[in-house]
Short mmCIF file of the C-alpha atoms (twelve columns), coordinates in Angstrom:
data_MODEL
# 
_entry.id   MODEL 
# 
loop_
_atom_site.group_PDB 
_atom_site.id 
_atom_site.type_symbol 
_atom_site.label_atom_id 
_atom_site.label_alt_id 
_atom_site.label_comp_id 
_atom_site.label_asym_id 
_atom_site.label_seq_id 
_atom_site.Cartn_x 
_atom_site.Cartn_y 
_atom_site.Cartn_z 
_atom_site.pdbx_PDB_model_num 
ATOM 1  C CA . UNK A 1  84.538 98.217  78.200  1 
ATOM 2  C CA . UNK A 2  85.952 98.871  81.794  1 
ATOM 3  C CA . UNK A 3  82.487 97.149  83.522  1 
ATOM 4  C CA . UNK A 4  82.988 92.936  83.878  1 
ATOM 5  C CA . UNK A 5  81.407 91.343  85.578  1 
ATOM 6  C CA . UNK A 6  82.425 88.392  88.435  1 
ATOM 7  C CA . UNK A 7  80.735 85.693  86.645  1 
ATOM 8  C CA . UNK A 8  82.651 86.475  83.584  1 
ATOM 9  C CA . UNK A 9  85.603 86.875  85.085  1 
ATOM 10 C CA . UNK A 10 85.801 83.865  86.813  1 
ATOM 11 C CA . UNK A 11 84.905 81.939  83.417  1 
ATOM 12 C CA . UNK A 12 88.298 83.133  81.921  1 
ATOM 13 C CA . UNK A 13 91.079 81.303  82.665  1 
ATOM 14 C CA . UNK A 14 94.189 82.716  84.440  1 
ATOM 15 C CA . UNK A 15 96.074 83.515  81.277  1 
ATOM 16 C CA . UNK A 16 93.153 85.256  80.082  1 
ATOM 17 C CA . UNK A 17 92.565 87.293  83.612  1 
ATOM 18 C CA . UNK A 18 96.148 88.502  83.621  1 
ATOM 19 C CA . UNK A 19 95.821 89.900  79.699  1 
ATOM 20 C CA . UNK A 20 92.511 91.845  80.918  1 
ATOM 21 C CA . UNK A 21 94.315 93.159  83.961  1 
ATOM 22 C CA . UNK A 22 96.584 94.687  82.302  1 
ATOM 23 C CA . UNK A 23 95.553 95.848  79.888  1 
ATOM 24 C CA . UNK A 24 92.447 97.947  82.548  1 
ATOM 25 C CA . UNK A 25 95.738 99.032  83.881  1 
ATOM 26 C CA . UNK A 26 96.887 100.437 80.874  1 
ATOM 27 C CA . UNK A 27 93.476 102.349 80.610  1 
ATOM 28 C CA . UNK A 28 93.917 103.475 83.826  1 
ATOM 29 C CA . UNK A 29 97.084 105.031 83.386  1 
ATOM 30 C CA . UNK A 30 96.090 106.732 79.936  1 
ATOM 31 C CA . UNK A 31 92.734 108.175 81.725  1 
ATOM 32 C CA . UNK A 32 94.867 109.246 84.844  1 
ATOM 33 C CA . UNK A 33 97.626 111.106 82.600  1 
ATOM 34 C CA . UNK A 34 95.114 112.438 80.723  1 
ATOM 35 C CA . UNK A 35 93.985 114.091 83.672  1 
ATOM 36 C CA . UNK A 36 97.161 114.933 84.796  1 
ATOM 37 C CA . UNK A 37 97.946 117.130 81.353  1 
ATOM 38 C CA . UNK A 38 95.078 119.144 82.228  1 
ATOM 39 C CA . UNK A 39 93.033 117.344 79.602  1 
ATOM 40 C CA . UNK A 40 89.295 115.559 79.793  1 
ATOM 41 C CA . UNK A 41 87.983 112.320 80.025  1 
ATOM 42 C CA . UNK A 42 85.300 110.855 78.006  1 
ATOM 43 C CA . UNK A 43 83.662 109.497 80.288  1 
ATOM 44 C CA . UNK A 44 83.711 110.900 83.853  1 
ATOM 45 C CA . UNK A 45 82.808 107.295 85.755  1 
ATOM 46 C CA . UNK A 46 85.258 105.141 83.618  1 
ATOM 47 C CA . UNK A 47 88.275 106.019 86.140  1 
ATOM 48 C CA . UNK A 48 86.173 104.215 89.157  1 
ATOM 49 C CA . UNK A 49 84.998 101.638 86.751  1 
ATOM 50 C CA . UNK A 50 88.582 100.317 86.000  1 
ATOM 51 C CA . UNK A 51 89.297 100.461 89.647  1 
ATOM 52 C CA . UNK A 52 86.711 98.498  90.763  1 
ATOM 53 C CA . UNK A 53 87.226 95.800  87.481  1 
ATOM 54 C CA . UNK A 54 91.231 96.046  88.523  1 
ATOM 55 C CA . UNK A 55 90.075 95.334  92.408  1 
ATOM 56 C CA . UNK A 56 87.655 92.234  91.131  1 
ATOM 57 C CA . UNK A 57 90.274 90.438  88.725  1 
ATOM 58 C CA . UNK A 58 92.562 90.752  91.386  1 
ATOM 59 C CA . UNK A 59 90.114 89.361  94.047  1 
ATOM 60 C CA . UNK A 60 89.419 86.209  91.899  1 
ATOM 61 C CA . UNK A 61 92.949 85.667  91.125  1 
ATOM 62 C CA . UNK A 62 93.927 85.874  94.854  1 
ATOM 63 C CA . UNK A 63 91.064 83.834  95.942  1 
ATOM 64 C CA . UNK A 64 91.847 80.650  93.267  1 
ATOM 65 C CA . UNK A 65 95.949 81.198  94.770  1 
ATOM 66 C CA . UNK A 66 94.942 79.734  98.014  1 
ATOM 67 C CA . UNK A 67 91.850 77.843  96.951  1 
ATOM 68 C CA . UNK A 68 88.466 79.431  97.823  1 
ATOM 69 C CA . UNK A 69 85.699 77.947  95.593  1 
ATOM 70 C CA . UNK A 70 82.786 80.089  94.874  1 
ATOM 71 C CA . UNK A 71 79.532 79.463  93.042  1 
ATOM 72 C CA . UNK A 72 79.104 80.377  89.444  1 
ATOM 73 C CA . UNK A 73 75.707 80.948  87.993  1 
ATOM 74 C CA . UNK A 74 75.102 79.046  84.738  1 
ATOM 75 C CA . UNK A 75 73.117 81.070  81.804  1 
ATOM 76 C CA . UNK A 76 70.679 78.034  82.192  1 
ATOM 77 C CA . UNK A 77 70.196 78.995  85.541  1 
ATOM 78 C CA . UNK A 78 71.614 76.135  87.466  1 
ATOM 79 C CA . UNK A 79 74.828 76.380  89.333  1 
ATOM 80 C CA . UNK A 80 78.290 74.908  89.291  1 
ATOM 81 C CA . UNK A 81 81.259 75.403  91.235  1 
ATOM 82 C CA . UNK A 82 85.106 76.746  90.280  1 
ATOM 83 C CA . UNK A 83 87.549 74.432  91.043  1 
ATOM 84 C CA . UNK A 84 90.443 76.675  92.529  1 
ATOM 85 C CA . UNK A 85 93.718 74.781  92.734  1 
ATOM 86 C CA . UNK A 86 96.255 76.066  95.525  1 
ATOM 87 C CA . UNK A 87 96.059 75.142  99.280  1 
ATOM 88 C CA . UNK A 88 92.748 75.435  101.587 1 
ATOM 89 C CA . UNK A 89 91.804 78.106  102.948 1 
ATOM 90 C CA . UNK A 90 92.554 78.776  106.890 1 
ATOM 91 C CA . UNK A 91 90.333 77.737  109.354 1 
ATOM 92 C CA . UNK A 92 88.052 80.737  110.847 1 
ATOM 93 C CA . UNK A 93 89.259 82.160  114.445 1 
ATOM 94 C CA . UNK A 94 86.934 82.603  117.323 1 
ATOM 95 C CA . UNK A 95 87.235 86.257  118.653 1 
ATOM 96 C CA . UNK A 96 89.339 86.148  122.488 1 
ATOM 97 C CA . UNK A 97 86.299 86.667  124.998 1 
ATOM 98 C CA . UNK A 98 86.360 89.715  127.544 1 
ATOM 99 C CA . UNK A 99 86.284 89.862  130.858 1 
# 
C-alpha cells in the first residue's frame, strides 16, 4: 500500500492528496515506533517506501502551490496536461560568469 505512483497521485485532487499523506505518515510513525520498542517490521522496505510516497505527494502538492504544469500520461496512451492553479513559476537564472 505505501508504493503510488506520480501519475496517480497527480489524478487525485488536493483533498484527496492531503488524506493519503497523512495517513503514510501515520504508517510511518507506527513502523518507526515499532522499531523503536525493539519490535519487527513486516516488511523491511516499507519504511523507505513511505518516505519516498511522503516525499512525492509532497512534491506534487508544492509544485501545483506555485503553478508548475507537468504532463500526465493517459491509460489510452495519449497525454494531457494538469492545470496547477497558483502563480508562475520564476524565471530560470543564468549562472555569474568567471573571470
Amino acid at each position: 500500500m505505501a508504493i503510488i505512483k506520480k501519475s496517480k497521485i497527480r489524478e487525485m485532487q488536493d483533498a484527496e492528496m492531503q488524506s493519503k499523506l497523512f495517513e503514510f505518515q501515520k504508517e510511518l510513525n507506527s513502523e518507526r515506533g515499532m522499531i523503536a520498542t525493539g519490535g519487527r517490521t513486516s516488511n523491511s522496505g516499507k519504511i523507505k517506501q513511505l518516505k519516498r510516497s511522503i516525499a512525492r505527494i509532497l512534491t506534487i502538492l508544492h509544485e501545483r502551490k506555485i503553478g508548475i504544469v507537468r504532463k500526465v500520461k493517459a491509460a489510452v496512451g495519449s497525454t494531457k496536461a494538469v492545470v496547477a492553479t497558483g502563480a508562475k513559476p520564476a524565471a530560470p537564472v543564468a549562472p555569474e560568469k568567471k573571470n
